[in-house]
C-alpha positions in Angstrom: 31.8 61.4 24.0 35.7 61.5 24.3 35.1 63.8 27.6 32.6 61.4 28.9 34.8 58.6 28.6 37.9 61.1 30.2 36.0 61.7 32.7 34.5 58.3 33.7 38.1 57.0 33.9 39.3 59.6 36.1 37.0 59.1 38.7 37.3 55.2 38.3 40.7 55.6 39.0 40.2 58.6 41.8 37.8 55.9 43.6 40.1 52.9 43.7 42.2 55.3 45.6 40.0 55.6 48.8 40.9 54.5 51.7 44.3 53.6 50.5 47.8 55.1 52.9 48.6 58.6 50.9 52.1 58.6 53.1 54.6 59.2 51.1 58.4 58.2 52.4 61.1 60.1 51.2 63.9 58.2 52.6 64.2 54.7 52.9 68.0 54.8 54.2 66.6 56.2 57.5 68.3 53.5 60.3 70.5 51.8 58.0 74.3 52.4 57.1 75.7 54.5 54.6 75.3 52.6 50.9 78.7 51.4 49.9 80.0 53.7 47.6 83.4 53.7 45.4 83.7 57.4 44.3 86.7 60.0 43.5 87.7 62.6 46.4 86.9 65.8 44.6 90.4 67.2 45.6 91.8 64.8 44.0 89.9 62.6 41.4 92.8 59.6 40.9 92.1 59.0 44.9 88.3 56.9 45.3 86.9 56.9 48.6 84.8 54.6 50.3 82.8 54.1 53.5 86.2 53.0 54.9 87.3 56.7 54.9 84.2 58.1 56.6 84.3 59.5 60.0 84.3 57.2 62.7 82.5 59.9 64.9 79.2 61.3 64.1 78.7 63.6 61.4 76.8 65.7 58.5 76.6 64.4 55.1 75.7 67.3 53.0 74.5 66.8 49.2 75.6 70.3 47.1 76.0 70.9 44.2 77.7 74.6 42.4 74.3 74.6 40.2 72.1 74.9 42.9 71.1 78.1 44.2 69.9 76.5 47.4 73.2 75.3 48.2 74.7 78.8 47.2 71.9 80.5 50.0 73.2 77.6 53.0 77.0 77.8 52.0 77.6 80.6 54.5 76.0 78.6 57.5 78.0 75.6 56.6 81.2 77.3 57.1 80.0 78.5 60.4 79.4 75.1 61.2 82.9 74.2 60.1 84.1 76.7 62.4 82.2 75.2 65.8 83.9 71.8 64.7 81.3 70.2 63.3 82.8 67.6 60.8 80.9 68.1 57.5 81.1 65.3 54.5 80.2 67.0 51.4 78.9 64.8 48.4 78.8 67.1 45.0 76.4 66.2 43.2 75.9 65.7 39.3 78.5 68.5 39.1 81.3 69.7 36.7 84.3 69.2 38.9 85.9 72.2 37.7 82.6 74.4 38.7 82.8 72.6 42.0 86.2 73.3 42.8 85.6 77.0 42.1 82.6 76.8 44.0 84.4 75.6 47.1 87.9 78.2 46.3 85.3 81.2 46.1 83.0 80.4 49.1 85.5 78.4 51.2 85.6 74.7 52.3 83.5 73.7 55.1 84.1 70.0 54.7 86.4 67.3 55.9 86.1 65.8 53.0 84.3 66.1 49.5 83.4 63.4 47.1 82.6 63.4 43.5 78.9 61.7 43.0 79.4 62.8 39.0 76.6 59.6 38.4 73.9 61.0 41.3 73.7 57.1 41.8 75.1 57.4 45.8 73.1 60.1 46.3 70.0 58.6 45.1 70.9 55.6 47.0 71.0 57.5 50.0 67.3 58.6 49.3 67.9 62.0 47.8 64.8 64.1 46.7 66.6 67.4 45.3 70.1 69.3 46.8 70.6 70.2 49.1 70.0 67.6 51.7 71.7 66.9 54.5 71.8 63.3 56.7 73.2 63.0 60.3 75.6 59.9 60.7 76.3 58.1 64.2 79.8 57.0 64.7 78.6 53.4 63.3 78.1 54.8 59.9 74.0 54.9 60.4 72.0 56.7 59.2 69.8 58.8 62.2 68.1 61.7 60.2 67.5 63.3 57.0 67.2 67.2 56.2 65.6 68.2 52.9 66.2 71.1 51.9 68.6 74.0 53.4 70.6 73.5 56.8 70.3 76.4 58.7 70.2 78.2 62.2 66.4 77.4 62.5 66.8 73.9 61.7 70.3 73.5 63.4 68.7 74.3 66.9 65.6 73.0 66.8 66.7 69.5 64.8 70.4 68.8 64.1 72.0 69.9 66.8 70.0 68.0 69.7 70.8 64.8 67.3 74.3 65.1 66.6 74.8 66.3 71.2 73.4 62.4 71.8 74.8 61.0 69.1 78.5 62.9 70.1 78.0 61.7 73.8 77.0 57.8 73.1 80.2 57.9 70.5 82.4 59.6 73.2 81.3 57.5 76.4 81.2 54.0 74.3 77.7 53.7 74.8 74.9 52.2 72.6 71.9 54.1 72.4 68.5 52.4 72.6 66.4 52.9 69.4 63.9 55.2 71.5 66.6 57.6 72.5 68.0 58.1 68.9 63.9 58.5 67.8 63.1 60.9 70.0 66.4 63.1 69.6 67.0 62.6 66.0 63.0 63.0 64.9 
């Protein structure tokens, strides 16, 4: 009887289902500034950074962590990304500082600036499924895309990189961008 009962509530539940949207949205900071945040510079903990200190030019907010072995696999392309001059703002993650810090000394530095999310509340905020992610900033502090997973050559040509090139030339020439322009670049 107790399978019966199982099995009649299962598909009770399975049919209240139809029809409904099965979309699932992993970001909801997508178009919207950065969330205000108040968090130490990993560098140097007794310094706390805040959107003030972001870039006022576009750039790549990547979420990292030393724990993740994702993270260890795009290090490498980061720093090559450093070196074409693409400012990077790293967020570390639920992460021992002193892990992090050796993290960085081993594999280098690629960003401009790290900060210390030791909560995962900013990150989260910033709609955050698992590191590494990545999110592409305008020189506004808005949010225009969100990468799960690994950043890498694949994704930087095809994705990124045609994002941050309009995003770079509306900051450079003073020009807004029309939300149709930053759609169909930053998609």
């Amino acid at each position: 009887m107790i399978p019966l009962v199982i099995f009649i509530g299962l598909v009770a539940m399975l049919y209240m289902r139809l029809g409904k949207p099965t979309d699932i949205v992993t970001n909801t900071a997508l178009e919207r500034p950065v969330p205000a945040f108040e968090l130490p510079l990993l560098s140097d903990t007794s310094r706390i950074m805040t959107n003030d200190n972001l870039p006022d030019e576009p750039f790549l907010m990547n979420i990292w962590g030393s724990w993740c072995p994702t993270c260890i696999i795009e290090h490498p392309f980061l720093m090559k990304l450093e070196e074409r001059g693409v400012n990077l703002v790293g967020v570390n993650y639920k992460d021992d500082i002193g892990d992090a810090l050796g993290y960085l000394n081993k594999g280098g530095d690629p960003f401009s600036m790290s900060i210390q999310d030791l909560s995962g509340q900013f990150a989260l905020d910033l709609g955050l499924t698992g590191a590494p992610e990545t999110f592409v900033v305008d020189g506004e502090g808005i949010i225009r895309q969100h990468i799960i997973g690994e950043v890498n050559e694949s994704n930087w040509q095809s994705r990124i990189a045609p994002c941050l090139m309009v995003l770079n030339d509306a900051n450079n020439n003073g020009v807004s961008l029309e939300p149709s322009q930053v759609e169909e670049a930053c998609q």
